[in-house]
MIMI-527615 format. One line per 10 residues: number of its first residue (from 1); their letters; for each residue x, y, z of N, C-alpha, C. Coordinates in steps of 0.02 Angstrom, whole numbers, padded with zeros to 5 digits. Atoms other than C-alpha are relative to their C-alpha. Layout:
<pts>
NUM = a = X,Y,Z,X,Y,Z,X,Y,Z  ...
</pts>
This chain:
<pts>
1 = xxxxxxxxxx = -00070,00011,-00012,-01046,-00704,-01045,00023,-00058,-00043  00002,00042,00048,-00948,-00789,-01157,00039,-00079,00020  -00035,00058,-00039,-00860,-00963,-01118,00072,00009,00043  -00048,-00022,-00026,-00719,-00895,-01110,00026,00040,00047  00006,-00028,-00061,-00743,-00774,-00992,-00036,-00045,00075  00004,00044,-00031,-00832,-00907,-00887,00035,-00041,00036  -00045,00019,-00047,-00690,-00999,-00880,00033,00038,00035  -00052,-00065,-00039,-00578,-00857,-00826,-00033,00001,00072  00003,-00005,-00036,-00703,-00833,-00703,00003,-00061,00068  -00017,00067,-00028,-00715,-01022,-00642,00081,-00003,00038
11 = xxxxxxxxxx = -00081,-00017,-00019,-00503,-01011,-00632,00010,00036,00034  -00032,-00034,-00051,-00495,-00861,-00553,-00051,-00035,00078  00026,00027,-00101,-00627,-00932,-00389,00026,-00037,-00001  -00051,00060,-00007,-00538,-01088,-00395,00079,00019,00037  -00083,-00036,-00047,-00363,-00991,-00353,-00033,00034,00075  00028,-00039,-00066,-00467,-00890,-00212,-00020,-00045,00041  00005,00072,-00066,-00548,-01060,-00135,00044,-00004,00010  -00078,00057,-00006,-00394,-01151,-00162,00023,00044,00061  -00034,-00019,-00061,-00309,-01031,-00038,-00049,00038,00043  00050,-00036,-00038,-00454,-00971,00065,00014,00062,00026
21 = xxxxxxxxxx = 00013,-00063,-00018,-00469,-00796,00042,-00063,00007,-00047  00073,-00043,00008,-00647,-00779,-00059,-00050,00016,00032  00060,-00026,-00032,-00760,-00691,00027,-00076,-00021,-00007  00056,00006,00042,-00897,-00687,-00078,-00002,00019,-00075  00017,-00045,00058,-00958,-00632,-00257,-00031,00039,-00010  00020,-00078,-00003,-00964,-00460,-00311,-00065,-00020,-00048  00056,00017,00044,-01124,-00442,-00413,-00015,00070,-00011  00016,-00062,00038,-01135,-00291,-00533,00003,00008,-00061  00033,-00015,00067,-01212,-00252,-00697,00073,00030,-00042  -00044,-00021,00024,-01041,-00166,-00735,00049,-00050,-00023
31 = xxxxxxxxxx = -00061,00065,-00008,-00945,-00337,-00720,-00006,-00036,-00018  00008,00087,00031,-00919,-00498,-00821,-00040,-00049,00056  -00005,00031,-00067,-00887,-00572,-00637,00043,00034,00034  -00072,-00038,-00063,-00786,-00505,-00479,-00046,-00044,00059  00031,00033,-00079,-00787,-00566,-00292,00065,00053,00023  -00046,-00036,-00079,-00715,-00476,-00133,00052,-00062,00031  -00044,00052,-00041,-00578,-00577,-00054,00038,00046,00049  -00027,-00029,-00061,-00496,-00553,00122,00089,-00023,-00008  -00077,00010,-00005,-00277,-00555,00089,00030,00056,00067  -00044,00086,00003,-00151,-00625,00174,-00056,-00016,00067
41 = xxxxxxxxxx = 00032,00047,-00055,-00247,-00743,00274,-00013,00020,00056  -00012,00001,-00051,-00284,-00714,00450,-00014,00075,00036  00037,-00052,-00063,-00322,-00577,00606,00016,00091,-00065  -00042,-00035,00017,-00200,-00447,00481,-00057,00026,-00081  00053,-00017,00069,-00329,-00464,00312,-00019,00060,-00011  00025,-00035,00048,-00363,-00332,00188,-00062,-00036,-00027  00051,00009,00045,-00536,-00322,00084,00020,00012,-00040  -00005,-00064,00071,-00510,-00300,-00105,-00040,-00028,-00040  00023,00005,00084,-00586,-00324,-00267,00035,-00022,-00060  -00033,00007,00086,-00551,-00432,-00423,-00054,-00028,-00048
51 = xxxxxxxxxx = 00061,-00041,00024,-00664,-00380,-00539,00015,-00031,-00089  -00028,-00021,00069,-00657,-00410,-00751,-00070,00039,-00026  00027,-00026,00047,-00748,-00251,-00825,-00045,-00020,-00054  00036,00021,00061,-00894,-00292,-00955,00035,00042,-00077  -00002,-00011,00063,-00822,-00243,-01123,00102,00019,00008  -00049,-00036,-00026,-00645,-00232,-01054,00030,-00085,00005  -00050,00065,-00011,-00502,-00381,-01093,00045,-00017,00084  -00057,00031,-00031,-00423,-00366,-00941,-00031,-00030,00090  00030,00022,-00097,-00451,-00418,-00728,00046,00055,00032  -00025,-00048,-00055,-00431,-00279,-00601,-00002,-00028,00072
61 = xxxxxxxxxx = -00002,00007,-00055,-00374,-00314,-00436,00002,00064,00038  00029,-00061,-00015,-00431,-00150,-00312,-00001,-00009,00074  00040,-00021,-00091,-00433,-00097,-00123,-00006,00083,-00019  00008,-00066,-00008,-00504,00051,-00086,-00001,00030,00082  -00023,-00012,-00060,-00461,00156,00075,-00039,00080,-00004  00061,-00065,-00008,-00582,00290,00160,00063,00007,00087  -00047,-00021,-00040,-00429,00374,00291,-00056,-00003,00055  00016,-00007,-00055,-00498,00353,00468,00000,00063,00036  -00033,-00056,-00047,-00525,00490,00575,00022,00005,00055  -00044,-00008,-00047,-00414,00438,00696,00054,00068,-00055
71 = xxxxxxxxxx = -00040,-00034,00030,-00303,00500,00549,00008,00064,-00055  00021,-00040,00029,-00388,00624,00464,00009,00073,00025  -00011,-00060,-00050,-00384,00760,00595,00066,00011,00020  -00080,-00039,00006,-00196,00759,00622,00012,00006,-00064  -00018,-00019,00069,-00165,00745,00442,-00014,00065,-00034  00023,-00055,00038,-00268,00885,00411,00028,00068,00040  -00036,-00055,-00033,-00187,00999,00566,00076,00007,-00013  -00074,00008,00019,-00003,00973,00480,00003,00068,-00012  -00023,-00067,00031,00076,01123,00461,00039,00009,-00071  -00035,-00013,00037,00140,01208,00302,-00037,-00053,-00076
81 = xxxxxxxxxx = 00045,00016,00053,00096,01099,00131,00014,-00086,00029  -00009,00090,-00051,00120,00907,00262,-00049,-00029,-00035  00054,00048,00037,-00046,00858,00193,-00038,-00018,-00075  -00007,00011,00054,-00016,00888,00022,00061,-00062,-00034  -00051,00043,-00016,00154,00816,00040,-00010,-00077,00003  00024,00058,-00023,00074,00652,00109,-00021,-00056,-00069  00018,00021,00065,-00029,00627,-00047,00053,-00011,-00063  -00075,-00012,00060,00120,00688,-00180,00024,-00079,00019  -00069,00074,-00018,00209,00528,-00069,-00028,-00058,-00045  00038,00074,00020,00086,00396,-00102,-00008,00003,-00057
91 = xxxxxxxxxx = -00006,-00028,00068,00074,00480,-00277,00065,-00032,-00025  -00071,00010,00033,00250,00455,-00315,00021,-00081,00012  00006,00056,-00004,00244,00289,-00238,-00016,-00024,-00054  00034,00044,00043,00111,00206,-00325,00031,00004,-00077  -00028,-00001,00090,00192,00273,-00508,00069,-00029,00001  -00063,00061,00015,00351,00173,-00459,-00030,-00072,00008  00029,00089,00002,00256,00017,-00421,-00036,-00001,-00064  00031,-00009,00082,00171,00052,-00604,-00068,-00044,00018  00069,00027,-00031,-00010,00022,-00500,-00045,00083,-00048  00054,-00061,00002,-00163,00130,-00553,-00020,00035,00044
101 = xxxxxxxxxx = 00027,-00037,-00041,-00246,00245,-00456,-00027,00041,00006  00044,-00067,-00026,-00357,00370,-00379,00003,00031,00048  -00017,-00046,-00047,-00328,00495,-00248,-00054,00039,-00002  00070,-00044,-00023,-00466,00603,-00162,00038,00045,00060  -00040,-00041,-00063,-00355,00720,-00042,-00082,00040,00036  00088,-00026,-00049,-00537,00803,-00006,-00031,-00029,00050  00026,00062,-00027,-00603,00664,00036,00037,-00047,00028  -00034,00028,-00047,-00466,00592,00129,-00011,-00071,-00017  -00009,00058,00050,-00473,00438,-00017,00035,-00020,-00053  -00030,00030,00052,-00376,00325,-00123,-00041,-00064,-00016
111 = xxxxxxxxxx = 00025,00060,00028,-00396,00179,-00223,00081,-00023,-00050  -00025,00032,00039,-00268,00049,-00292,-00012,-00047,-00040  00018,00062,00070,-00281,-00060,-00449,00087,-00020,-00044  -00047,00049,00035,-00173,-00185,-00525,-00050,-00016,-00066  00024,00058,00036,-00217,-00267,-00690,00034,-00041,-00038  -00048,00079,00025,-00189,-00427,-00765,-00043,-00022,-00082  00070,00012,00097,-00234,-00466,-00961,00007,-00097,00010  -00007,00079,00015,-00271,-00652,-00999,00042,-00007,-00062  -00045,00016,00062,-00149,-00740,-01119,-00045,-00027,-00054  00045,00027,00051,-00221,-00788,-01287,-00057,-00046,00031
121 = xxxxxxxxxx = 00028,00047,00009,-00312,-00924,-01240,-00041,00024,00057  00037,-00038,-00053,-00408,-00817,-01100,00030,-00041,00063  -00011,00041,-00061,-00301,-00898,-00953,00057,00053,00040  -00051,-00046,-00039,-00215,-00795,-00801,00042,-00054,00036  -00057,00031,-00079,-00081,-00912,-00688,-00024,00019,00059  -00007,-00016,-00077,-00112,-00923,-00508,00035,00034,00016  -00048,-00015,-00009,00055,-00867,-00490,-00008,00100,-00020  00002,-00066,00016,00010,-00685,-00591,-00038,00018,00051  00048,-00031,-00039,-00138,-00673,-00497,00009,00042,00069  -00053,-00032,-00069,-00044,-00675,-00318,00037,00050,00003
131 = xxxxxxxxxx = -00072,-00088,00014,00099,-00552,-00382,-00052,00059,-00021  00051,-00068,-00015,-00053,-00427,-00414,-00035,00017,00058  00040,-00007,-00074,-00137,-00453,-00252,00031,00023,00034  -00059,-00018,-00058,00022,-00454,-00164,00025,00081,-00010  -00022,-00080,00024,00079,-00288,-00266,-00025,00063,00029  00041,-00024,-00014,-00093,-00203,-00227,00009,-00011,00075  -00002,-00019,-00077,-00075,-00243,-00038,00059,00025,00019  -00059,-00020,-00002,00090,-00204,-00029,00005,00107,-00006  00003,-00083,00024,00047,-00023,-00095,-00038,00033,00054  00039,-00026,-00053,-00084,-00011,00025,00051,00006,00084
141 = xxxxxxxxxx = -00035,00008,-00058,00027,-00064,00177,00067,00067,00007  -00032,-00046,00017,00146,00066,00107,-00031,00065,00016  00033,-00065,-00004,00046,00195,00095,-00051,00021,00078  00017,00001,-00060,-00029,00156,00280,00056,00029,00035  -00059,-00010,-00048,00132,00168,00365,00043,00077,-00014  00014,-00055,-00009,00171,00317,00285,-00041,00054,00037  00069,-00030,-00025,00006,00384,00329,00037,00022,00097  -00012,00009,-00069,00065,00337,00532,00044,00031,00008  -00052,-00052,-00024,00226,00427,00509,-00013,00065,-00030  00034,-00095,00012,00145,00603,00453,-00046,00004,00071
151 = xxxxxxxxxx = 00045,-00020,-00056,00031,00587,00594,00037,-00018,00071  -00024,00011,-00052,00154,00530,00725,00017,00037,00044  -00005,-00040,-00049,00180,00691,00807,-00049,00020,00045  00055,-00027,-00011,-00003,00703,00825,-00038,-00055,00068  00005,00070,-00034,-00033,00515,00888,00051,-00056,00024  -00069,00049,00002,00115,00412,00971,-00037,-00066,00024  00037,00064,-00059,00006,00270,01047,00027,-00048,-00066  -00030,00087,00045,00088,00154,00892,00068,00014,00006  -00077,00012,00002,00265,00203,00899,00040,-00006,00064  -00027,00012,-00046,00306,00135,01063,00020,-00090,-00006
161 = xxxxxxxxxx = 00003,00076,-00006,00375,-00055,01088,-00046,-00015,00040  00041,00037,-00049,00260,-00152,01183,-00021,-00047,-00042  00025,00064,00015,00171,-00327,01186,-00031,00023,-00049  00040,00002,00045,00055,-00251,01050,00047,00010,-00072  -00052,-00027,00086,00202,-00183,00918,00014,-00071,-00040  -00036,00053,00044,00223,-00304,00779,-00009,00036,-00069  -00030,-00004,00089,00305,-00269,00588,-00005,-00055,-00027  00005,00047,00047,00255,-00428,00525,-00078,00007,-00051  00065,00003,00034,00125,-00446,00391,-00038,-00058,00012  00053,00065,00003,00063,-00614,00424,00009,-00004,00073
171 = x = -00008,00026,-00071,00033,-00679,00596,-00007,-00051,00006
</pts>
């Protein structure tokens, strides 16, 4: 690894201490450096991945989502083309947020990615870093709540008020 990637990687854990979400470090033969971090803070946390590729200028930020089968089994009893539909959504989503992606409708899987290039001098901003994290969870949270309203005819136990309902992202 070269210094420069070093630092990059130094900078980017430094932004992840600094606001305590690193998990740990990823460790794979595929990767300069990456670590798992838990966003936004607190009971509400996402797992994702920010990763920089071996032979590859840029840093990927990544969650990946394996559909539950709470939600798998209504999704999949939708009538008509509902569970194609579903996918197409999060499809059409993600290509307005100009995120990457992978879709597994088989497999009742996605995957979002953000990436971020370093500026000449191999350096990302804190500030970029966050607006990709935030982007990438944002897509995911999107594409959840969708998810809950395709299956809501199937499962109502979330769309009632009560002491448990909350729409906030942070707690």
């Amino acid at each position: 690894m070269s210094n420069r990637e070093l630092n990059l990687e130094n900078l980017i854990q430094e932004y992840l201490s600094d606001e305590g979400i690193l998990e740990k470090k990823l460790e794979s033969s595929d990767f300069e450096f990456g670590f798992i971090i838990s966003f936004p803070p607190g009971p509400k946390s996402q797992n994702m991945s920010i990763y920089k590729p071996k032979n590859k200028n840029s840093v990927y930020i990544t969650i990946r989502t394996q559909i539950s089968e709470k939600y798998t089994k209504p999704l999949s009893s939708l009538k008509g083309n509902k569970t194609f539909q579903f996918f197409n959504d999060i499809r059409k989503y993600f290509l307005i947020k100009e995120v990457f992606f992978r879709i597994n409708p088989q497999n009742f899987t996605f995957e979002i990615h953000e990436q971020i290039y370093p500026d000449m001098d191999g350096f990302i901003s804190k500030d970029t870093l966050f607006k990709g994290i935030q982007k990438v969870l944002y897509c995911y949270i999107f594409s959840h709540i969708l998810l809950e309203e395709y299956c809501a005819g199937k499962d109502t136990t979330s769309t009632k008020f009560g002491p448990e309902f909350d729409l906030s992202l942070y707690s």
